[in-house]
Biopython code that builds the backbone (N, CA, C, O; Angstrom):
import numpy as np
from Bio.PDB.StructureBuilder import StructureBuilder

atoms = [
    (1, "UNK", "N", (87.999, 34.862, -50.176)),
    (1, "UNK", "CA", (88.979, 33.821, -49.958)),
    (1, "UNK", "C", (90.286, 34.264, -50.613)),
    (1, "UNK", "O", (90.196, 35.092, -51.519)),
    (2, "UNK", "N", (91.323, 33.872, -50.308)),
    (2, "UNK", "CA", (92.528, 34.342, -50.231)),
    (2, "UNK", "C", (92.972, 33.357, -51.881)),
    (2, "UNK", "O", (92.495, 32.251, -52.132)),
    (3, "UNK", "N", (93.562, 33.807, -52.430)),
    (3, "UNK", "CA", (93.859, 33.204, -53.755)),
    (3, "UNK", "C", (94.989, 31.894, -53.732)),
    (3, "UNK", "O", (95.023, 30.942, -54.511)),
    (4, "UNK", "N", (95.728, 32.129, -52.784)),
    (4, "UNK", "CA", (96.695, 30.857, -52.329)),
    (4, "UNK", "C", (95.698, 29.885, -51.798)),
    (4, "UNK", "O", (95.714, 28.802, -52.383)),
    (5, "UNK", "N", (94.858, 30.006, -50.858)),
    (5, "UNK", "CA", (94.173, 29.362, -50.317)),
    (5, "UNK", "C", (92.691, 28.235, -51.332)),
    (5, "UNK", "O", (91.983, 27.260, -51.078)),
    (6, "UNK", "N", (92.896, 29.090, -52.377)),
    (6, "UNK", "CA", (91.978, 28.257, -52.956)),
    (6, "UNK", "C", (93.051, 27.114, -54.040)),
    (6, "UNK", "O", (92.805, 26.028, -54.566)),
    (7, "UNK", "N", (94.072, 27.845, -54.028)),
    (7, "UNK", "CA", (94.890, 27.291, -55.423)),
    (7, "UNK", "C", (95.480, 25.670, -54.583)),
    (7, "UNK", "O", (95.746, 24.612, -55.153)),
    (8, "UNK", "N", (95.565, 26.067, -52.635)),
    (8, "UNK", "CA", (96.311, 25.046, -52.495)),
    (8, "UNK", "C", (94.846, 23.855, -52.217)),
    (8, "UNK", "O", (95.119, 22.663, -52.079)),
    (9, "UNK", "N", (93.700, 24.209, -52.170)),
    (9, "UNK", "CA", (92.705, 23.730, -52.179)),
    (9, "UNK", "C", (92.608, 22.927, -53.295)),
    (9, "UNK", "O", (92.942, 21.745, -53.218)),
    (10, "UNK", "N", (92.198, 23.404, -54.320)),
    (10, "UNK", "CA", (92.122, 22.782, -55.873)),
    (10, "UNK", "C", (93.222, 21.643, -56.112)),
    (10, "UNK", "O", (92.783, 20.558, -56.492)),
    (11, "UNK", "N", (94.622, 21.773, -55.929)),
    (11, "UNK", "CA", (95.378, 21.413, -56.078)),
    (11, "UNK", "C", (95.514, 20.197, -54.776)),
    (11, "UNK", "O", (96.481, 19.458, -54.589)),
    (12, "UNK", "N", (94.734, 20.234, -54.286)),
    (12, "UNK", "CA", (94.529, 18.999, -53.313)),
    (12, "UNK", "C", (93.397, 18.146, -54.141)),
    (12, "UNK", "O", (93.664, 16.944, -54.139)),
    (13, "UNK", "N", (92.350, 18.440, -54.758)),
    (13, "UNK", "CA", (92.013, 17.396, -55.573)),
    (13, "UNK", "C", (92.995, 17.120, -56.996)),
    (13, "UNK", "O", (92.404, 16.724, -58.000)),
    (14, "UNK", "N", (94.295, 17.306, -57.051)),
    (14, "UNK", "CA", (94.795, 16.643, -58.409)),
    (14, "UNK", "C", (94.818, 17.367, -59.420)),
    (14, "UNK", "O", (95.060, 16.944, -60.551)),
    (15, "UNK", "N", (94.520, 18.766, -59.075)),
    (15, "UNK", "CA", (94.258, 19.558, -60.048)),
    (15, "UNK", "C", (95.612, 20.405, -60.482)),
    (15, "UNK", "O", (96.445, 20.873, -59.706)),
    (16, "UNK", "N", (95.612, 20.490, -62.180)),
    (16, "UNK", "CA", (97.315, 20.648, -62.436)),
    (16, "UNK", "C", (97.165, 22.122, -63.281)),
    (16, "UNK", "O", (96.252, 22.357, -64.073)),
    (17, "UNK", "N", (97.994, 22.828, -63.018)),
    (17, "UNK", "CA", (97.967, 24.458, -63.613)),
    (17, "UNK", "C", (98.304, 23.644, -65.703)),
    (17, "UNK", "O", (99.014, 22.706, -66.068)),
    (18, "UNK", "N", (97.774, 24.201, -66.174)),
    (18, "UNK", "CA", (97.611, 23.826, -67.216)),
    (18, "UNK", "C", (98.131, 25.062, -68.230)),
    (18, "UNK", "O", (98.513, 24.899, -69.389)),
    (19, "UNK", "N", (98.054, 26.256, -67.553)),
    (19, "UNK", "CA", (98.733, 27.194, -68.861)),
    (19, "UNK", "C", (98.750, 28.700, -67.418)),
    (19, "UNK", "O", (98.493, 28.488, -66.233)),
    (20, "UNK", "N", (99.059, 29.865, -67.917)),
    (20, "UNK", "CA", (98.969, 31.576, -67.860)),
    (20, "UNK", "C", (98.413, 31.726, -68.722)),
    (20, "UNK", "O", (98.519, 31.074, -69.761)),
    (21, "UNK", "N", (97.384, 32.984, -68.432)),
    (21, "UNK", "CA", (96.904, 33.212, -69.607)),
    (21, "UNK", "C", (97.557, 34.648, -69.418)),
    (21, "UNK", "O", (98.768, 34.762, -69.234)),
    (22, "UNK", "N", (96.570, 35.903, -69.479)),
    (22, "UNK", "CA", (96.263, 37.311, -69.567)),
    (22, "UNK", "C", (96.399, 37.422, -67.915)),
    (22, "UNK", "O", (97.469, 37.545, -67.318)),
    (23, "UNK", "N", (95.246, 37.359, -67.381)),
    (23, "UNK", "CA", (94.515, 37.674, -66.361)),
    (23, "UNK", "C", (94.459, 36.412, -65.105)),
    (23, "UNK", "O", (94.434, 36.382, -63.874)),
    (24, "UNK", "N", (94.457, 35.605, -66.037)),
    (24, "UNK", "CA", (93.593, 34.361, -64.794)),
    (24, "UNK", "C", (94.812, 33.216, -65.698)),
    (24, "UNK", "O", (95.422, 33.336, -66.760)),
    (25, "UNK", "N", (94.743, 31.945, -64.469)),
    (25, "UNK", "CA", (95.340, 30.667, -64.630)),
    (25, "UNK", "C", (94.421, 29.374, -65.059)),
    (25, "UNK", "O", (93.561, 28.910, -64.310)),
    (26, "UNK", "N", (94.617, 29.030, -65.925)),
    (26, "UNK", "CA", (93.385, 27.531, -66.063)),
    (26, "UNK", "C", (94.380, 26.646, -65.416)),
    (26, "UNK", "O", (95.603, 26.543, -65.500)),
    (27, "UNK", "N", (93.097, 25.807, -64.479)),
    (27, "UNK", "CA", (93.843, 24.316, -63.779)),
    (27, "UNK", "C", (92.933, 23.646, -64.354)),
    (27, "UNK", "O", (92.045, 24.221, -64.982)),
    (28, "UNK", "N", (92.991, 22.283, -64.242)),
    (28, "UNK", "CA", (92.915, 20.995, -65.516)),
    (28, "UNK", "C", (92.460, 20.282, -64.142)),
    (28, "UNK", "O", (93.356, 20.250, -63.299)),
    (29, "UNK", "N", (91.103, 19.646, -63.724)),
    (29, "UNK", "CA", (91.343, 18.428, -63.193)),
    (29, "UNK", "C", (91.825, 17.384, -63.800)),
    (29, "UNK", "O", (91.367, 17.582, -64.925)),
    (30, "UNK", "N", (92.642, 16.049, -63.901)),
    (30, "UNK", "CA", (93.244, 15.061, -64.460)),
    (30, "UNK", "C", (91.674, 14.030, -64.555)),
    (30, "UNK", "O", (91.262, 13.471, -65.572)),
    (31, "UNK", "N", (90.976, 14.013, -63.081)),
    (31, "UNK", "CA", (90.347, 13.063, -62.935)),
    (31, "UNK", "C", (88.921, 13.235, -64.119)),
    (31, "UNK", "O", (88.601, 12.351, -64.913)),
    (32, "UNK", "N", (88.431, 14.175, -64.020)),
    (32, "UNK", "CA", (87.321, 14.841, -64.344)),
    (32, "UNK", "C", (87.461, 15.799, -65.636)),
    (32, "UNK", "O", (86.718, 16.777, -65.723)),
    (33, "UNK", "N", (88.191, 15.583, -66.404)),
    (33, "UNK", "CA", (89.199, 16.851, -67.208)),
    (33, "UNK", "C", (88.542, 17.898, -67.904)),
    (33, "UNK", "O", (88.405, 18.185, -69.093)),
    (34, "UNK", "N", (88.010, 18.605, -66.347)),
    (34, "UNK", "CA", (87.673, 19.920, -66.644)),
    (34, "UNK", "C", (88.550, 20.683, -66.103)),
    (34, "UNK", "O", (89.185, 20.487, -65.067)),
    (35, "UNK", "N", (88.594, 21.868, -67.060)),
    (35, "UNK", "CA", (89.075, 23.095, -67.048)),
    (35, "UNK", "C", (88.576, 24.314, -66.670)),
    (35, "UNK", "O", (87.620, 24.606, -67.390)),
    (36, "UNK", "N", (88.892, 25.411, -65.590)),
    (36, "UNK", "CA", (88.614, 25.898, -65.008)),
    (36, "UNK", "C", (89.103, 27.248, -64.732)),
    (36, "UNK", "O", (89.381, 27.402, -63.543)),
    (37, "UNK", "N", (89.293, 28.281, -65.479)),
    (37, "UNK", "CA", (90.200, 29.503, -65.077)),
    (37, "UNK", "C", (90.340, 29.895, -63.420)),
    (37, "UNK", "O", (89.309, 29.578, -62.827)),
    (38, "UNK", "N", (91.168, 30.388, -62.709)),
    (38, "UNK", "CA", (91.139, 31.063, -62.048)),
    (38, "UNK", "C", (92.118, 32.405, -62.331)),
    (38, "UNK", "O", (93.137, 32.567, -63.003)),
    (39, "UNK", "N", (91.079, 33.521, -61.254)),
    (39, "UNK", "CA", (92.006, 34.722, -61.526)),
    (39, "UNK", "C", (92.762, 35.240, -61.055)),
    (39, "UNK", "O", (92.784, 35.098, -59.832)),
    (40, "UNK", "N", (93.482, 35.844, -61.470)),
    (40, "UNK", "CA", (95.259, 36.261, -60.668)),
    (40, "UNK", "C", (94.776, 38.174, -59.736)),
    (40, "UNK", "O", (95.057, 39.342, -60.004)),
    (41, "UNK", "N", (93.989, 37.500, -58.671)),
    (41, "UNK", "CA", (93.720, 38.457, -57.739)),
    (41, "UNK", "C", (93.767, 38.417, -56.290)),
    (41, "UNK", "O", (92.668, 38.044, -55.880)),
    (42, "UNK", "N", (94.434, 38.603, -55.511)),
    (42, "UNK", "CA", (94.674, 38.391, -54.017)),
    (42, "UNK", "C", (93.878, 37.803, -53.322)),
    (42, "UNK", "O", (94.201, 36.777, -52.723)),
    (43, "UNK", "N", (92.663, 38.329, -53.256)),
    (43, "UNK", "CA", (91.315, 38.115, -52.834)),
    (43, "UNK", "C", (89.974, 37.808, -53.465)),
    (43, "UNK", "O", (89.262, 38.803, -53.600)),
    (44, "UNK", "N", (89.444, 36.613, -53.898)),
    (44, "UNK", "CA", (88.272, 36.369, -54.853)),
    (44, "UNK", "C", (87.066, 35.840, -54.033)),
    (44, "UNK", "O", (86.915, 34.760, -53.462)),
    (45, "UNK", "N", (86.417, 36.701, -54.120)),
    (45, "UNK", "CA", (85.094, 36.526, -53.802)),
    (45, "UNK", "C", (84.517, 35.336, -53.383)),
    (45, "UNK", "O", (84.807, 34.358, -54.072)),
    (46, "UNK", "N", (83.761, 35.150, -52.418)),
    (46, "UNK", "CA", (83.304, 34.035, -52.000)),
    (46, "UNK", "C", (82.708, 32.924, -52.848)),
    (46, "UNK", "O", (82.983, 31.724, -52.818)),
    (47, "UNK", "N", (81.603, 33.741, -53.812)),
    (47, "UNK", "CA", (80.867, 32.749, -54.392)),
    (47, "UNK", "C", (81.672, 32.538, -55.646)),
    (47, "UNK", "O", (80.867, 32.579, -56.577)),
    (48, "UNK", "N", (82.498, 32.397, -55.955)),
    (48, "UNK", "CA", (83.654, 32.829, -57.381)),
    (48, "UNK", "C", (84.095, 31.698, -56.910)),
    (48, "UNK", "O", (83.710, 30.631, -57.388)),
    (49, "UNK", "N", (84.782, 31.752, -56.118)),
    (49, "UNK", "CA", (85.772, 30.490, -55.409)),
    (49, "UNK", "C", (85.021, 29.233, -54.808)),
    (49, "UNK", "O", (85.691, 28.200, -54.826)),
    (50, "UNK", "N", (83.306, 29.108, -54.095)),
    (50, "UNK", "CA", (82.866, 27.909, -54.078)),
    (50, "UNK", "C", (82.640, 27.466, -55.529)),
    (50, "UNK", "O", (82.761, 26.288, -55.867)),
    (51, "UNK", "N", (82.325, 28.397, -56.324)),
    (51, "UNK", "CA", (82.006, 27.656, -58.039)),
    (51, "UNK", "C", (83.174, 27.461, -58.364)),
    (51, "UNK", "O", (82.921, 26.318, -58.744)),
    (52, "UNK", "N", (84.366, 27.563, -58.582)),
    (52, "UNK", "CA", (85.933, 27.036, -59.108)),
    (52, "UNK", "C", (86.179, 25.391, -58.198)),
    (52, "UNK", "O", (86.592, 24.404, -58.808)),
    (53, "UNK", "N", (85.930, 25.363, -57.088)),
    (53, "UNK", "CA", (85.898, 24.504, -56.119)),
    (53, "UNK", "C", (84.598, 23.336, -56.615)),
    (53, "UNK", "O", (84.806, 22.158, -56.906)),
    (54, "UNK", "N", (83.599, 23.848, -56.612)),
    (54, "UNK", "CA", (82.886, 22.632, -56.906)),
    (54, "UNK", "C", (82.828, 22.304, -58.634)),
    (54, "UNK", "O", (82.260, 21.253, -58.930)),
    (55, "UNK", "N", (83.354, 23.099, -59.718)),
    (55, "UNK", "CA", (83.780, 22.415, -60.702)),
    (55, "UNK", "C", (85.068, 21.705, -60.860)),
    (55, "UNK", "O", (85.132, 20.711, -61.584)),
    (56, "UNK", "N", (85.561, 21.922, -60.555)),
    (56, "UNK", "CA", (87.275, 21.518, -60.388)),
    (56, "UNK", "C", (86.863, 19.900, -59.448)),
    (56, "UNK", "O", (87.239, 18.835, -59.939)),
    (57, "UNK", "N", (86.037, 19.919, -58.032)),
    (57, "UNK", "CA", (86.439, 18.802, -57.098)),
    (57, "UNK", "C", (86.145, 17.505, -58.049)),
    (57, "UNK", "O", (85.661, 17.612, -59.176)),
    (58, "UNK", "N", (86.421, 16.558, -57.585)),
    (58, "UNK", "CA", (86.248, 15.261, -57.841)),
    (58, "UNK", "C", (84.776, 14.479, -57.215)),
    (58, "UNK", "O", (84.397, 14.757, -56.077)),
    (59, "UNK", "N", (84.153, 13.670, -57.920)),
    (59, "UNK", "CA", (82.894, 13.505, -57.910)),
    (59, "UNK", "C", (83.047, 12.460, -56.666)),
    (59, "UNK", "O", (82.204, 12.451, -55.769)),
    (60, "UNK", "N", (83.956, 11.746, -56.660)),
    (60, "UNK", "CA", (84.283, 10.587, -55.504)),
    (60, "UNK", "C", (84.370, 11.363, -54.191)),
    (60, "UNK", "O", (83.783, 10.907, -53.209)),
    (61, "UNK", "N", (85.005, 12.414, -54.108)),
    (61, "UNK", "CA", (85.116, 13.537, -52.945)),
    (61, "UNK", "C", (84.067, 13.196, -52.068)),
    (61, "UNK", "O", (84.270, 12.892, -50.892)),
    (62, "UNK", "N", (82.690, 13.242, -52.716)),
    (62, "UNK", "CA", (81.594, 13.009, -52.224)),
    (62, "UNK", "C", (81.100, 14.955, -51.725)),
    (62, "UNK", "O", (80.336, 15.124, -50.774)),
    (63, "UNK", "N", (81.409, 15.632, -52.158)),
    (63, "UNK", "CA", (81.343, 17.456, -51.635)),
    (63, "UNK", "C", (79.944, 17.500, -53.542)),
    (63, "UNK", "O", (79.931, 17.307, -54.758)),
    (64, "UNK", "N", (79.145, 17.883, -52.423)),
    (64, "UNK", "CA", (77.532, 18.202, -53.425)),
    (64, "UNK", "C", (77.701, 19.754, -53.123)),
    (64, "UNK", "O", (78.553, 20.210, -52.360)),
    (65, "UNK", "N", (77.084, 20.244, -53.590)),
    (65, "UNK", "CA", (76.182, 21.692, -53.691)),
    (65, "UNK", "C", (75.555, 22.125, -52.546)),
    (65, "UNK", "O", (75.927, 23.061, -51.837)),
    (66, "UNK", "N", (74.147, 21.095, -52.309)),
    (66, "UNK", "CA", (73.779, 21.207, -51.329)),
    (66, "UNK", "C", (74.330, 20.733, -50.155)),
    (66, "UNK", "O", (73.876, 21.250, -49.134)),
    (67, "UNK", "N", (75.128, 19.945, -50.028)),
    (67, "UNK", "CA", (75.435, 19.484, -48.410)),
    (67, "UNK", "C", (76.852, 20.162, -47.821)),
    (67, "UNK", "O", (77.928, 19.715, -48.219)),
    (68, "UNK", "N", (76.811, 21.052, -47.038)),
    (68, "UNK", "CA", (78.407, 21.330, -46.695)),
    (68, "UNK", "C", (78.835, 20.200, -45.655)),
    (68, "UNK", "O", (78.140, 19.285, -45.213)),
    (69, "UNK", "N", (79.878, 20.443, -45.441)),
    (69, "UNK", "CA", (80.844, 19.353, -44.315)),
    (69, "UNK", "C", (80.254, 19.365, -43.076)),
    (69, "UNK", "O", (80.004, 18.299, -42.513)),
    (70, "UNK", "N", (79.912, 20.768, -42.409)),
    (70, "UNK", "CA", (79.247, 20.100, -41.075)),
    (70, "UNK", "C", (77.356, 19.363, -41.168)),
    (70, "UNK", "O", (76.575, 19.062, -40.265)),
    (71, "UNK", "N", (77.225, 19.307, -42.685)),
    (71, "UNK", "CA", (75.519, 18.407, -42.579)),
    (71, "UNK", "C", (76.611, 16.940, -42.895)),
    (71, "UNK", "O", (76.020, 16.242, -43.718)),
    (72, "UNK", "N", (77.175, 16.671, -42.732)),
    (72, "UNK", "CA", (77.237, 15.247, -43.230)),
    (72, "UNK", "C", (77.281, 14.245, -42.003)),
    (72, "UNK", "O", (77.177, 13.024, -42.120)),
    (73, "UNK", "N", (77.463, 14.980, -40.724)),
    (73, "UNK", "CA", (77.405, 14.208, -39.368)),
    (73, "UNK", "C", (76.453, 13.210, -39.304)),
    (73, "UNK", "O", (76.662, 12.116, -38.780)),
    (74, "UNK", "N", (74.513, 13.840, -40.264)),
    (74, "UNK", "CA", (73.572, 13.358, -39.821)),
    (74, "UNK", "C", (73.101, 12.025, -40.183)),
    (74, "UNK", "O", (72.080, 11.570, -39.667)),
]
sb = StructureBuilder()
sb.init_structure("model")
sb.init_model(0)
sb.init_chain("A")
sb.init_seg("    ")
for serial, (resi, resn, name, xyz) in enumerate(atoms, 1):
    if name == "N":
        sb.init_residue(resn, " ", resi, " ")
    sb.init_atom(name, np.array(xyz, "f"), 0.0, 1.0, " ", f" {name:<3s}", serial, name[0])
structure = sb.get_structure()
């Protein structure tokens, strides 16, 4: 996944850049106020970026682990 693409993701649940570090950026959910590095690399790995995504989302979201978006039709 493309590193813009997750940042404008995150940042759609409310999530606020909170510092620079070295390497990587911590975002802050407000709602949930966890903290979360991400890293300052073009391209991050698939499973890197669903785990930043499902710690960061918001629990109201209703987005589990197990269920992606197209099981929720049923």
């Amino acid at each position: 996944m493309k590193r813009i693409d997750l940042i404008r993701t995150i940042e759609g649940f409310g999530c606020l850049l909170v510092r620079r570090g070295g390497k990587h950026d911590w975002y802050r959910n407000p709602v949930t106020s966890v903290s979360q590095p991400v890293p300052r690399h073009r391209e991050i790995k698939e499973g890197l970026s669903r785990h930043i995504i499902k710690i960061l989302s918001n629990p109201a979201d209703g987005l589990s682990s197990s269920q992606s978006p197209e099981d929720s039709s049923t």
